[in-house]
DSSP file (Angstrom, degrees, kcal/mol; ACC not computed):
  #  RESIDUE AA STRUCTURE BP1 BP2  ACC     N-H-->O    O-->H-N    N-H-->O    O-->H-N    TCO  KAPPA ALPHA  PHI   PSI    X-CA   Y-CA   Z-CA
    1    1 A X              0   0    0      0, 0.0     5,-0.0     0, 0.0     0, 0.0   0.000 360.0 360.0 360.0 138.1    4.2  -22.4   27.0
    2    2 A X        -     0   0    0      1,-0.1     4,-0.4     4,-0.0    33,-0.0  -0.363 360.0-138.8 -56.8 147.3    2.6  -19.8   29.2
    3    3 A X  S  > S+     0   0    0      2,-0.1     4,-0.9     3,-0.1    -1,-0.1   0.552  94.7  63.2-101.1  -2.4   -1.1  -20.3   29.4
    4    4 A X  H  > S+     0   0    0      2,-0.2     4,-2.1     3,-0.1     5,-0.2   0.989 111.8  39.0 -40.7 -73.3   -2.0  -16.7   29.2
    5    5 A X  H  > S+     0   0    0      1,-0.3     4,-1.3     2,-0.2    -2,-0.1   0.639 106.7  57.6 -73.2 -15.8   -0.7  -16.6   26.1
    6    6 A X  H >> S+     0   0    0     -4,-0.4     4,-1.7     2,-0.2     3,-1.0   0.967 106.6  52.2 -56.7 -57.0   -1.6  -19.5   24.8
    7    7 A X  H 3X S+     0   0    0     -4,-0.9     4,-1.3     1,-0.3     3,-0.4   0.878 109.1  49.7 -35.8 -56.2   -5.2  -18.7   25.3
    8    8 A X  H 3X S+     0   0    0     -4,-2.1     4,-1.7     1,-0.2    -1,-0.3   0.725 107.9  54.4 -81.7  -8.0   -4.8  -15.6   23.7
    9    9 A X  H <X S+     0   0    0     -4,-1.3     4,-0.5    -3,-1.0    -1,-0.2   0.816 110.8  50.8 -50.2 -46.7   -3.0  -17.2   20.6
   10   10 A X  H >< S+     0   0    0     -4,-1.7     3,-2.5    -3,-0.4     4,-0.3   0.918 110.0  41.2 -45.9 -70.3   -5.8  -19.2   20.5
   11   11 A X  H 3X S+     0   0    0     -4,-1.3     4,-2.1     1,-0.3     3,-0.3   0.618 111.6  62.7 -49.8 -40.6   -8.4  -16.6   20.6
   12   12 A X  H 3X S+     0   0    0     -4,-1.7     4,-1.5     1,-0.2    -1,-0.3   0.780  99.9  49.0 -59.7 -42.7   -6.1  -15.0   18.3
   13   13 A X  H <X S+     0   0    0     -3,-2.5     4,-2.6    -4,-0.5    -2,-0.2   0.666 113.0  52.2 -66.9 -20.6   -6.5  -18.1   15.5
   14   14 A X  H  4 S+     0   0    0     -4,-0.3     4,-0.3    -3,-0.3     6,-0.2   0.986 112.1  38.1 -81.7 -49.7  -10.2  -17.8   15.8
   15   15 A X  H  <>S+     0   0    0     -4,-2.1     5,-4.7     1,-0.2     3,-0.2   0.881 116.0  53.8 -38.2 -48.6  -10.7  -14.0   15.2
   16   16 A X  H ><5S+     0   0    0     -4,-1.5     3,-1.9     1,-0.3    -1,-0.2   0.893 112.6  45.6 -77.8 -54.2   -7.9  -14.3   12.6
   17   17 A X  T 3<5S+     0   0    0     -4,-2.6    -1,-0.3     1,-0.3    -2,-0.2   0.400 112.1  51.2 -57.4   7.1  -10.3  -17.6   10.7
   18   18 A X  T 3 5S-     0   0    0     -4,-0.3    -1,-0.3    -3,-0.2    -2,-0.2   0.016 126.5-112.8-138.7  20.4  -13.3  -15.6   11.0
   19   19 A X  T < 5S+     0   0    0     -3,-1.9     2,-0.6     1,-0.2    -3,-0.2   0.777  76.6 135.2  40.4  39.1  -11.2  -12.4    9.1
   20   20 A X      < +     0   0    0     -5,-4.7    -1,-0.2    -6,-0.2    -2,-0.1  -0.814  20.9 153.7-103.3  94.1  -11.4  -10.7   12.2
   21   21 A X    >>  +     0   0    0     -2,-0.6     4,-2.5     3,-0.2     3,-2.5   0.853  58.3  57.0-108.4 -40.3   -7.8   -9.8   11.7
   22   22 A X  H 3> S+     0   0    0      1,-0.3     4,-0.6     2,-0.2    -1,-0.2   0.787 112.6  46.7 -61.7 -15.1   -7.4   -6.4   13.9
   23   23 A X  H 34 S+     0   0    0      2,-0.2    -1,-0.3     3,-0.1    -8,-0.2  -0.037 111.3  48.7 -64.9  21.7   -8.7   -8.3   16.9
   24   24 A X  H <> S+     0   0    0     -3,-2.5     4,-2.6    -9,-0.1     5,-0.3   0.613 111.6  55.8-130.5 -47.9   -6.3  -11.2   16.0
   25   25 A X  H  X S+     0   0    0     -4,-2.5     4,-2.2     2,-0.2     5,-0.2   0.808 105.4  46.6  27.5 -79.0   -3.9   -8.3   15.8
   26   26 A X  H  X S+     0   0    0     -4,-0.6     4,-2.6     1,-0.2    -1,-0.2   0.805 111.8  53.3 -83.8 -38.2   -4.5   -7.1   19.1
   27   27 A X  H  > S+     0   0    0      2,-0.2     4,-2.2     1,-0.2    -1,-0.2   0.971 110.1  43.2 -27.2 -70.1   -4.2  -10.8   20.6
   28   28 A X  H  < S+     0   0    0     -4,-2.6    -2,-0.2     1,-0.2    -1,-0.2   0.795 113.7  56.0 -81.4 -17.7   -1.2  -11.7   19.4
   29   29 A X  H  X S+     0   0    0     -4,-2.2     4,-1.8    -5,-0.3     5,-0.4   0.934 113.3  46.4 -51.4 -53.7    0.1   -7.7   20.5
   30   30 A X  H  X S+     0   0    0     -4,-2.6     4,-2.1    -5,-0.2     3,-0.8   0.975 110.1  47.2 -67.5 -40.4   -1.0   -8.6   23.7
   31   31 A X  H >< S+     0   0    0     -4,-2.2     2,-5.6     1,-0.3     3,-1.4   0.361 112.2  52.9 -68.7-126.1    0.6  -12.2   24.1
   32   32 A X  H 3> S+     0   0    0      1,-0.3     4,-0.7     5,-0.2    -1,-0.3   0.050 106.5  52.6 -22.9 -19.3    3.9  -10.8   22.8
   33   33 A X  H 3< S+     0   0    0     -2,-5.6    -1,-0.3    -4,-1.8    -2,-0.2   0.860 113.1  46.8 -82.6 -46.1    3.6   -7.9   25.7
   34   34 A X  T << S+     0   0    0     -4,-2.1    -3,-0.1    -3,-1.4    -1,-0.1   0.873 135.0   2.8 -79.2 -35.6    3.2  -10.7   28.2
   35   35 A X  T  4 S-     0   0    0      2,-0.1    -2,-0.1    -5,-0.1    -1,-0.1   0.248  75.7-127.7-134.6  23.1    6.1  -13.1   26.9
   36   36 A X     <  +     0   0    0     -4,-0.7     2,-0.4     1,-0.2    -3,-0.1   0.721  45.6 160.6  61.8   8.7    8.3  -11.9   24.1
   37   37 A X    >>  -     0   0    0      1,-0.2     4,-1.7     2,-0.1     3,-1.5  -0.430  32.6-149.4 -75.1 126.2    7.9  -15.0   22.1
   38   38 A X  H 3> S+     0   0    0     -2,-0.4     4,-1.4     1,-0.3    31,-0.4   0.387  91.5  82.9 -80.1   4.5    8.9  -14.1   18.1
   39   39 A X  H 3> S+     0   0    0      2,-0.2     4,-1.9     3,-0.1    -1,-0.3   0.858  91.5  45.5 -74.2 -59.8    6.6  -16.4   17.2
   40   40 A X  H <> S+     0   0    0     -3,-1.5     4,-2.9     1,-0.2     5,-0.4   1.000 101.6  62.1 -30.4 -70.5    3.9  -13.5   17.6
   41   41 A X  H  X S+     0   0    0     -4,-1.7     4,-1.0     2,-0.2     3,-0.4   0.934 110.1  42.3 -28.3 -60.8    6.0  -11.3   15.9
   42   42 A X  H >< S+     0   0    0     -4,-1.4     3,-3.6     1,-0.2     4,-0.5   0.844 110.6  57.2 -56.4 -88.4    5.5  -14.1   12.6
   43   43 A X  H 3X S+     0   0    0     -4,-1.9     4,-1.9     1,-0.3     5,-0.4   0.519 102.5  49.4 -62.7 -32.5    2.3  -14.4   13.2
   44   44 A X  H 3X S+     0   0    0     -4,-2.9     4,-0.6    -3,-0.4    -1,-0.3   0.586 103.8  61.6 -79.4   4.3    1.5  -10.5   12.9
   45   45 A X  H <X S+     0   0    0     -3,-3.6     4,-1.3    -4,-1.0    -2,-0.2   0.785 100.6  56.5 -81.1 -36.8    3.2  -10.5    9.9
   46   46 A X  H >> S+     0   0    0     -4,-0.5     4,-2.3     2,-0.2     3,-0.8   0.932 105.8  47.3 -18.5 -73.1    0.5  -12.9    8.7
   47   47 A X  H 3X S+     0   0    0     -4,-1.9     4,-2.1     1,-0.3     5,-0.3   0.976 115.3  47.7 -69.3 -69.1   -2.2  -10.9    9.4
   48   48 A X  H 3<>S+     0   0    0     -4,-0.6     5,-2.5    -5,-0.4     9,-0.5   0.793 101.1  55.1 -58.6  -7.0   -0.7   -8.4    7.9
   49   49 A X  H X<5S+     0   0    0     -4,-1.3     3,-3.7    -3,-0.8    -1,-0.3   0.918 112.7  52.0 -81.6 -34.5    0.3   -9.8    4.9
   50   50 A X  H 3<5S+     0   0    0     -4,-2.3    -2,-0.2     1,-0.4    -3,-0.2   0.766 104.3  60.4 -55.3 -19.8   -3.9  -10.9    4.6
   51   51 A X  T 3<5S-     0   0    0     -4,-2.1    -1,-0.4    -5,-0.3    -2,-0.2   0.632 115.0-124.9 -98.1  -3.6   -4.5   -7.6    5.1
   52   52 A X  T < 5 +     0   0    0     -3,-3.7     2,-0.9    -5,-0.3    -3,-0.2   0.891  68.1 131.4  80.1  22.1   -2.6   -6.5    2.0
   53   53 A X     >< -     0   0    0     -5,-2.5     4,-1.6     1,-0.2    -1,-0.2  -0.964  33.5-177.0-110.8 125.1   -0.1   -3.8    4.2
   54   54 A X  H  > S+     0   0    0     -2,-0.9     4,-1.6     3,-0.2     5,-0.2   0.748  72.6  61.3 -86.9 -45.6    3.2   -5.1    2.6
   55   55 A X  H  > S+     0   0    0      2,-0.2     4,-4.1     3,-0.1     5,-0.3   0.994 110.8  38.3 -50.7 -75.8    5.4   -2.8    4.8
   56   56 A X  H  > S+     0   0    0      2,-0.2     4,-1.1     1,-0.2    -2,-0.2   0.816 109.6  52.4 -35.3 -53.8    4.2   -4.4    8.0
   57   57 A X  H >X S+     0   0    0     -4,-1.6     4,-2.1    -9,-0.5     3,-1.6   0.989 113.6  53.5 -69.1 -45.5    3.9   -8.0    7.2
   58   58 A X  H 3X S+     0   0    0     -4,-1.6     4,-1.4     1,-0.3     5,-0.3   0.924 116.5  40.5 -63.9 -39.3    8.0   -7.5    5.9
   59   59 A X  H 3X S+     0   0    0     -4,-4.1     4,-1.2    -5,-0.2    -1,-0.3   0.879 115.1  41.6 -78.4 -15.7    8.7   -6.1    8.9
   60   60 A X  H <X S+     0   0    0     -3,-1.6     4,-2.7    -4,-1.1    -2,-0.2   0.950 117.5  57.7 -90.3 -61.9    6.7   -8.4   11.6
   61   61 A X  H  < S+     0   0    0     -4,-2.1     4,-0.5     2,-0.3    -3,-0.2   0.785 113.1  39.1 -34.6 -60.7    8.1  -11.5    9.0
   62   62 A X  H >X S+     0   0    0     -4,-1.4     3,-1.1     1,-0.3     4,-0.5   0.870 110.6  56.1 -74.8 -56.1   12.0  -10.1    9.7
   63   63 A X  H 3X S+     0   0    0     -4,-1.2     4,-0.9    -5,-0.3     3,-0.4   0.766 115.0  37.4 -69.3 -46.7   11.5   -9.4   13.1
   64   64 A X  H 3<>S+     0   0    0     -4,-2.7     5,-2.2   -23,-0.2     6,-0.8   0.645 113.7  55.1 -88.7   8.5   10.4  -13.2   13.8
   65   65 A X  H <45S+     0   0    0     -3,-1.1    -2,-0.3    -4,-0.5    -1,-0.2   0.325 114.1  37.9 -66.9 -25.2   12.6  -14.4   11.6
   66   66 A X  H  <5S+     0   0    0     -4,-0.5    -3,-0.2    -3,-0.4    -2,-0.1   0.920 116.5  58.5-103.0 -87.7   15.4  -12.4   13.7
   67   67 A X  T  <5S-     0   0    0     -4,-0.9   -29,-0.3     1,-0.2    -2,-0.2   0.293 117.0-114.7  25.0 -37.0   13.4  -13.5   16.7
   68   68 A X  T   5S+     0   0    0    -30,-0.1    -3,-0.2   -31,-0.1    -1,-0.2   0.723  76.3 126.0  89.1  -8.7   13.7  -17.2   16.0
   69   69 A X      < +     0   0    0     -5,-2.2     2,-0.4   -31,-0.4    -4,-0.2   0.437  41.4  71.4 -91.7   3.1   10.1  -17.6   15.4
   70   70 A X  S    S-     0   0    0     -6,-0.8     2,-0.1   -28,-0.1     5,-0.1  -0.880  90.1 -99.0-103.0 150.9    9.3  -19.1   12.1
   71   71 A X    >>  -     0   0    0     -2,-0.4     3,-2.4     1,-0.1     4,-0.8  -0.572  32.1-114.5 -31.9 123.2   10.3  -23.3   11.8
   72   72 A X  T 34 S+     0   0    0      1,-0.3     4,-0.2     2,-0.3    -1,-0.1   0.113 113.2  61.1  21.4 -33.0   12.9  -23.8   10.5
   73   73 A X  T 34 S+     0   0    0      2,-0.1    -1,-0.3     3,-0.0     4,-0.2   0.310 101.2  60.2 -67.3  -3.7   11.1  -25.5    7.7
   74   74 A X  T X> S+     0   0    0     -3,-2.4     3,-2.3     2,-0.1     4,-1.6   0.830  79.0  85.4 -96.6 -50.1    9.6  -22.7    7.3
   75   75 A X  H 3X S+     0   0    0     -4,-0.8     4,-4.2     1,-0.3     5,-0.4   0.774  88.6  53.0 -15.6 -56.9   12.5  -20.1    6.5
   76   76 A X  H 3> S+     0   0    0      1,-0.2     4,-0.5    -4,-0.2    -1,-0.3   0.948 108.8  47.0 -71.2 -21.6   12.9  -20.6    3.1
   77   77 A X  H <> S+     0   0    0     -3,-2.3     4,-1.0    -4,-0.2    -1,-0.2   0.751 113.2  60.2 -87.0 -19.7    8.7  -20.0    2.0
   78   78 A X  H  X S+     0   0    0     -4,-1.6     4,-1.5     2,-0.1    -1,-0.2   0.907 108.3  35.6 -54.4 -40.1    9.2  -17.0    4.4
   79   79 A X  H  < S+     0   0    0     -4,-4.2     4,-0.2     2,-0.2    -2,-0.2   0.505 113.9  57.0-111.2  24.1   12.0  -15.2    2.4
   80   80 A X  H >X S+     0   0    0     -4,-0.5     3,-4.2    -5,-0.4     4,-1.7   0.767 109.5  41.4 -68.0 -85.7   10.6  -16.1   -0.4
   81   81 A X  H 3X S+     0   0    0     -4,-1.0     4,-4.8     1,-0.3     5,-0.3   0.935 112.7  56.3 -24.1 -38.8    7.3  -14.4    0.6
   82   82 A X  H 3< S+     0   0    0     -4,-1.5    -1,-0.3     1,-0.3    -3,-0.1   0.956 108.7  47.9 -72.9 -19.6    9.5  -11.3    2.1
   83   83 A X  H X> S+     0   0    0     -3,-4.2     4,-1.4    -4,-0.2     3,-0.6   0.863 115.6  47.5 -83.3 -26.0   11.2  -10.9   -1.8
   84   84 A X  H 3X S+     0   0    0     -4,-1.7     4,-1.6     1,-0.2     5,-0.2   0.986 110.3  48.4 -74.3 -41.9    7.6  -11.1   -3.1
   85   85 A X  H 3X S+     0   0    0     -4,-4.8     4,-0.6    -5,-0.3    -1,-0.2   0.530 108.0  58.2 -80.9  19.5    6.4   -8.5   -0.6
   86   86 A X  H X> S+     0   0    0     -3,-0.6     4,-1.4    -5,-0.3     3,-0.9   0.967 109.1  45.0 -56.6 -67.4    9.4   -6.3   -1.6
   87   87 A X  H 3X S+     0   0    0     -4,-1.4     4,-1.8     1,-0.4    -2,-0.2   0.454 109.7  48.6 -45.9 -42.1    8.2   -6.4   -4.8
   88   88 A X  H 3< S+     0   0    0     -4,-1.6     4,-0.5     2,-0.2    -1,-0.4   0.695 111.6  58.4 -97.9 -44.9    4.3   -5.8   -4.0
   89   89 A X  H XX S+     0   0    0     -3,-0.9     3,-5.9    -4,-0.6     4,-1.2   0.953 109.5  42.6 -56.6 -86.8    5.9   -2.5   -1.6
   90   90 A X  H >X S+     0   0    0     -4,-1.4     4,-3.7     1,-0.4     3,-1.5   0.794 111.5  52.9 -45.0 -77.9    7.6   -0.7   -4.7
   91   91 A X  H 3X S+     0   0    0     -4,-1.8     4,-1.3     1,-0.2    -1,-0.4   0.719 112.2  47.4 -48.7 -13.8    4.8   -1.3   -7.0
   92   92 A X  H <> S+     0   0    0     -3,-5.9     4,-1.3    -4,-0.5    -1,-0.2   0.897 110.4  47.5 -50.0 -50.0    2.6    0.3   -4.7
   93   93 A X  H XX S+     0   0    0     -3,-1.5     4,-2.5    -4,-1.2     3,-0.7   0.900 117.4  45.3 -57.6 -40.1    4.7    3.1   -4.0
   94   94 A X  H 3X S+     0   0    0     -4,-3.7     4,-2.0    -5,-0.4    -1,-0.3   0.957 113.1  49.6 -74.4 -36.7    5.0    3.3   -7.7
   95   95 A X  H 3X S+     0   0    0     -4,-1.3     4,-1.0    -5,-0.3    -1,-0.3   0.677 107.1  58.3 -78.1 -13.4    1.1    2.9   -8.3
   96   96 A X  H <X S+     0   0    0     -4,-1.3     4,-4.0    -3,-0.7    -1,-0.3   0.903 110.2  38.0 -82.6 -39.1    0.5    5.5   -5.8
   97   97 A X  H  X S+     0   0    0     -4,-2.5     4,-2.2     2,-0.2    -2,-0.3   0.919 111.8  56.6 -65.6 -31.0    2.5    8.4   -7.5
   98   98 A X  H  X S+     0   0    0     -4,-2.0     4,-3.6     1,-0.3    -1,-0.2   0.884 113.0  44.8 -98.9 -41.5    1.4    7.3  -10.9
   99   99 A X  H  X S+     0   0    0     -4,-1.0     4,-1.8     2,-0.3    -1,-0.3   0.843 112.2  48.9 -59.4 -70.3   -2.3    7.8   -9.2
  100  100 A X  H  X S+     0   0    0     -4,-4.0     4,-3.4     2,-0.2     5,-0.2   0.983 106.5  57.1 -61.3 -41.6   -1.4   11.1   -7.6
  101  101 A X  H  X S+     0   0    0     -4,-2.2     4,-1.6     2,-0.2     5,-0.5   0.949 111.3  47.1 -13.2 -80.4    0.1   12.3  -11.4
  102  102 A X  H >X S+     0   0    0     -4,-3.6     3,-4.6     1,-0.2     4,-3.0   0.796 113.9  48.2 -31.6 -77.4   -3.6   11.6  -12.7
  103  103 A X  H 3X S+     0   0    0     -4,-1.8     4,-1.2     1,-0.4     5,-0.3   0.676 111.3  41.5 -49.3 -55.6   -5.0   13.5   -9.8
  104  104 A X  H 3X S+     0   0    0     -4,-3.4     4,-2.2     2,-0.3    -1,-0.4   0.811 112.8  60.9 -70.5 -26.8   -3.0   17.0   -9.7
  105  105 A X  H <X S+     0   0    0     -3,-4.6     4,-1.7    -4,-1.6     5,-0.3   0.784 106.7  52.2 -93.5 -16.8   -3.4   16.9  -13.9
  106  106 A X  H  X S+     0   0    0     -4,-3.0     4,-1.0    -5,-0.5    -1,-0.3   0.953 109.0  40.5 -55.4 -34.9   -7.0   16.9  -13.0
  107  107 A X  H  X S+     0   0    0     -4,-1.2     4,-3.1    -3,-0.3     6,-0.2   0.876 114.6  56.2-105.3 -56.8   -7.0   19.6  -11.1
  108  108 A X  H >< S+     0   0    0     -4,-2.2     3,-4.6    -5,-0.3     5,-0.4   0.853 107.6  45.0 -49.5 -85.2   -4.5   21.3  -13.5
  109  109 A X  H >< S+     0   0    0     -4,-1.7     3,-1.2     1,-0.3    -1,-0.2   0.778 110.8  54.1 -51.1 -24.1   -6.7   21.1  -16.8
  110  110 A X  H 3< S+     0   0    0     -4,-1.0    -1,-0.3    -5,-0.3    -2,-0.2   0.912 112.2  44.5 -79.7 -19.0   -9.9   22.2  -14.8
  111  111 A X  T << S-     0   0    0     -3,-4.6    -1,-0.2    -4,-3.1    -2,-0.2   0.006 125.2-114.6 -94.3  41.0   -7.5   25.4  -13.7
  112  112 A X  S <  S+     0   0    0     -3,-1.2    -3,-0.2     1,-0.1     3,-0.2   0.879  70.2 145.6  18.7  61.2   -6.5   25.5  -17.5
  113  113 A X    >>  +     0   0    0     -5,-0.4     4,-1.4    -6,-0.2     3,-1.2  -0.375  11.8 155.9 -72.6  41.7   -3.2   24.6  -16.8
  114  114 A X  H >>  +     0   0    0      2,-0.3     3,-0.8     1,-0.2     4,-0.5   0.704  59.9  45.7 -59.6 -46.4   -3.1   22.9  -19.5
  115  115 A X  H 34 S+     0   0    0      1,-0.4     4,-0.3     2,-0.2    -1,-0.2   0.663 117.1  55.0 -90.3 -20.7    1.0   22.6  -20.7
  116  116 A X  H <4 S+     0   0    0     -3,-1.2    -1,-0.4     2,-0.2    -2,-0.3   0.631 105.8  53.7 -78.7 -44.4    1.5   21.8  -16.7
  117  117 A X  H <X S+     0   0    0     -4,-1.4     4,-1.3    -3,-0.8    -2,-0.2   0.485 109.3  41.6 -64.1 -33.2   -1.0   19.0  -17.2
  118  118 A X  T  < S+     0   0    0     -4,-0.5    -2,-0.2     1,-0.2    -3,-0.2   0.574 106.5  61.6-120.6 -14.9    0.5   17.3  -20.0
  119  119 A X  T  4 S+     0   0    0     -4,-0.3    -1,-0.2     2,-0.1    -2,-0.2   0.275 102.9  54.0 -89.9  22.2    3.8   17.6  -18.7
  120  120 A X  T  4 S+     0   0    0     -3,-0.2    -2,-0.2   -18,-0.1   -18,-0.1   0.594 107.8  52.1-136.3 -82.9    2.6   15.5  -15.8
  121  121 A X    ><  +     0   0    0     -4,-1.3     3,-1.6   -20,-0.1    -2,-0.1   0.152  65.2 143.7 -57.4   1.3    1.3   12.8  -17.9
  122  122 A X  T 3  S-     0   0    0      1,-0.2    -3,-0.1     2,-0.0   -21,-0.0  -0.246  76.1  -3.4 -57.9 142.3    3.7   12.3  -19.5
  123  123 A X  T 3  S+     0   0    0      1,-0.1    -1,-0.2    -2,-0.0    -2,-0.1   0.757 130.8  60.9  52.2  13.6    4.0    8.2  -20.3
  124  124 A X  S <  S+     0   0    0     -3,-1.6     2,-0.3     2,-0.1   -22,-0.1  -0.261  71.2 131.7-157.1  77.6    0.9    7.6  -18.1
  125  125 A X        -     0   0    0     -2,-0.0     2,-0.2     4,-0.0     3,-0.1  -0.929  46.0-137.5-109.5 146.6   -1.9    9.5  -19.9
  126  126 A X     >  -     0   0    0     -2,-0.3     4,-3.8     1,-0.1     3,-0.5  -0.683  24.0-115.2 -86.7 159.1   -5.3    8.0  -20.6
  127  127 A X  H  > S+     0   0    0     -2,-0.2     4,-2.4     1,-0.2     5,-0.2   0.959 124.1  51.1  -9.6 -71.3   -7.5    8.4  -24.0
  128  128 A X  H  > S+     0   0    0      1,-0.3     4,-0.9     2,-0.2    -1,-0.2   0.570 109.2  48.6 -75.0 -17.1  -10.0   10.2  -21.6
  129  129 A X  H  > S+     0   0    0     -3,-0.5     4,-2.2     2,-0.2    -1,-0.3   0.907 106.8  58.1 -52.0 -58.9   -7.2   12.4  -20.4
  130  130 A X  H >X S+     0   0    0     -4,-3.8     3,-2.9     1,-0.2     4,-2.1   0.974 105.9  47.4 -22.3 -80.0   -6.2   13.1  -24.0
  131  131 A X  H 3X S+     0   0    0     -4,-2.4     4,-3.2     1,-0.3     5,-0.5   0.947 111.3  51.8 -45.5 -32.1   -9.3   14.5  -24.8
  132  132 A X  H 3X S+     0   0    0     -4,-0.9     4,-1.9     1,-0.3    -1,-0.3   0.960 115.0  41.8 -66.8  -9.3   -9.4   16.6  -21.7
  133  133 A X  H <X S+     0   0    0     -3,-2.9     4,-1.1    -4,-2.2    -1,-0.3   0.874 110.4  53.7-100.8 -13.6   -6.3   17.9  -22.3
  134  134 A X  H  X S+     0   0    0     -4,-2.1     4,-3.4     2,-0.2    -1,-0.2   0.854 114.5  43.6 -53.4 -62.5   -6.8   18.3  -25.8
  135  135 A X  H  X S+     0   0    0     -4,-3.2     4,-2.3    -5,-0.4    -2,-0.2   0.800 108.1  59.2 -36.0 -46.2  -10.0   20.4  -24.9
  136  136 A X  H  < S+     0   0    0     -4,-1.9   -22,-0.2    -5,-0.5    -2,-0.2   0.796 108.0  43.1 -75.5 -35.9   -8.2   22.1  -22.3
  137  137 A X  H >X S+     0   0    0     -4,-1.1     3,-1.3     2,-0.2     4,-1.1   0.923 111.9  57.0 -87.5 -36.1   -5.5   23.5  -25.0
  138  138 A X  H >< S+     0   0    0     -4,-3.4     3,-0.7     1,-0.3     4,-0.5   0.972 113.6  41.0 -62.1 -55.2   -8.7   24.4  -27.7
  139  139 A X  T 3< S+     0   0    0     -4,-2.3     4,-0.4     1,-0.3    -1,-0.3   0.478 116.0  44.1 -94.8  21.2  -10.3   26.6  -24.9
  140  140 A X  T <> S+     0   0    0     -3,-1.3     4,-1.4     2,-0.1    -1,-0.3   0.326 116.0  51.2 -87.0  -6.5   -7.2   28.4  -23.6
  141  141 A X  T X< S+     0   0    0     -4,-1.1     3,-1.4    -3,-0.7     5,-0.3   0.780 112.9  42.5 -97.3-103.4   -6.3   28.8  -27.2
  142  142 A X  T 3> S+     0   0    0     -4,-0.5     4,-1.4     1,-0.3     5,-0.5   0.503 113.9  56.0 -18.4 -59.0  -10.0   30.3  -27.9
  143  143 A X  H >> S+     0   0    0     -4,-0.4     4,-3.8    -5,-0.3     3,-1.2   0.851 110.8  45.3 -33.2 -69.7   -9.5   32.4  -24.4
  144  144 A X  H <X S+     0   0    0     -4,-1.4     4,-2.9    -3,-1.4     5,-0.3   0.905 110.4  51.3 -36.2 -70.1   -6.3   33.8  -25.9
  145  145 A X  H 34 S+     0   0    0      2,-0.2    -1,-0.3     1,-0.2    -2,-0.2   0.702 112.6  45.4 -18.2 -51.6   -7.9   34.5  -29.2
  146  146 A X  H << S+     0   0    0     -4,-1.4     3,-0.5    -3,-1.2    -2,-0.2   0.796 115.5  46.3-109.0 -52.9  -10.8   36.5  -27.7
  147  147 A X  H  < S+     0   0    0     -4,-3.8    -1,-0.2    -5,-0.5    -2,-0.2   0.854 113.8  49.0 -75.1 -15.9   -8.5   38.3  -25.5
  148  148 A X  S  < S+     0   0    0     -4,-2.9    -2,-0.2    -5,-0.3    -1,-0.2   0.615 114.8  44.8 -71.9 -14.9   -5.9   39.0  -28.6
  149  149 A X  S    S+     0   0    0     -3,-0.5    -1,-0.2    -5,-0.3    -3,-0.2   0.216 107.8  59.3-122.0   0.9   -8.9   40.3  -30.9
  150  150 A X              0   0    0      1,-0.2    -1,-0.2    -5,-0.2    -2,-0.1   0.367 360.0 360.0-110.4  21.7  -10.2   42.5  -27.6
  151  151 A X              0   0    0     -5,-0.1    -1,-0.2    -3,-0.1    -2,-0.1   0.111 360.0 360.0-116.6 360.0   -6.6   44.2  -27.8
């Protein structure tokens, strides 16, 4: 083993036990700059998998996995792990639209958009959404009214 990079491997495990994981990050970036060993590569998929980025660690995983860098004993509880952090990507992705939905049918019922709002929500509305939107059609309804009876 090189002893540069050993060192910084090292340095790398401590940061990385002490959940200093973007300086353990930056270690094992830096040993991998100095000798290409795919073993890095695994090991920032690590860190990234602690870190919750699901994209990253599946890709740093595959890429020492490619690379040659996980044991051999190791293979199969890696692509295990890479079908779980499929799994854990997509339901993000999904959790993220479902999350923007909410957000824009806020923004819609406060511009009484109300019919735009609810088509939005559909199959992911809350109670407390109900009521607004419920609210939201009882005062554009009154608005109408008001303006129907000033005609």
């Amino acid at each position: 083993m090189n002893p540069v990079t050993n060192e910084l491997a090292k340095r790398a495990i401590e940061a990385a036990q002490k959940e200093n994981y973007e300086e353990s990050l930056s270690l094992f970036r830096e040993a991998y700059r100095i000798d290409k060993n795919p073993r890095w590569l695994y090991n920032m998929g690590v860190l990234y998998d602690r870190m919750g980025n699901c994209d990253d660690a599946a890709f740093f995983y595959r890429a020492g996995m490619f690379g040659k860098g996980v044991l051999p004993q190791d293979a199969e509880l890696v692509e295990n792990r890479l079908a779980v952090l499929q799994d854990e990507c997509k339901f993000k992705e999904r959790h993220k639209l479902i999350s923007d939905r909410h957000e824009r049918a806020g923004r819609y019922i406060g511009l009484k958009l109300c019919a735009l709002a609810e088509d939005i929500l559909t199959g992911i509305i809350t109670p407390t959404e109900r009521q607004q939107l419920d609210s939201c059609k009882a005062e554009v309804a009154r608005m109408q009214a008001t303006a129907g009876a000033g005609k």
